[in-house]
C-alpha positions, 0 to 999 in steps of 0.5 A: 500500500502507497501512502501520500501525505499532503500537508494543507497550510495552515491559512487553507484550513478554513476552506478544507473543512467547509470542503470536507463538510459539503463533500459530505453533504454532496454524497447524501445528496447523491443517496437521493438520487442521480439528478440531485448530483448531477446538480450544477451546484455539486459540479461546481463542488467537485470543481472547487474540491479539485482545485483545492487539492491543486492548491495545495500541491502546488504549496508542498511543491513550493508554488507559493503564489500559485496556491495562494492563487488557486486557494483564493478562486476556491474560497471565493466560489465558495462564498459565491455558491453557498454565501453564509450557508456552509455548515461549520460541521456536518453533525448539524444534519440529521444523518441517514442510518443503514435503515433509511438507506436501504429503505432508499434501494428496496424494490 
């Protein structure tokens, strides 16, 4: 087994949890069905969480400015997606247990 580590700065912490906490969201979303996560808004994410793991190559290979770069368009798509929305942890919401997903996929 390969192991890969990325070190995320310290000043991207903020944008990686509202990440990690709407990848979160959007996998719920795609619980309930293909055409809510084909919506533009979660494309828009995969797109945000795709440049911010750029970003964060770009900072461990050195690429200051270019992190900071691409850090800052994540951060502002964010805001202009989501505004004041973005959960600041993932157990605000009601999680689905085993039950209501299998409920999900019975015929």
């Amino acid at each position: 087994m390969i192991q890969i580590v990325f070190q995320i700065p310290d000043e991207f912490d903020e944008t990686y949890k509202k990440l990690l906490n709407l990848m979160v969201l959007y996998g719920l979303d795609l619980l309930k069905g293909c055409e809510n996560g084909c919506k533009d808004s979660n494309r828009k994410l995969i797109e945000c969480k795709n440049i911010f793991f750029s970003a964060v190559a770009a900072y461990n290979n050195g690429n200051i400015k270019v992190a900071e770069t691409l850090h800052n368009f994540v951060s502002a798509q964010l805001k202009l997606l989501y505004g004041g929305t973005i959960p600041s942890k993932v157990l605000e919401y009601e999680m689905a247990t085993e039950k209501d997903i299998n409920d999900m996929f019975s015929v």
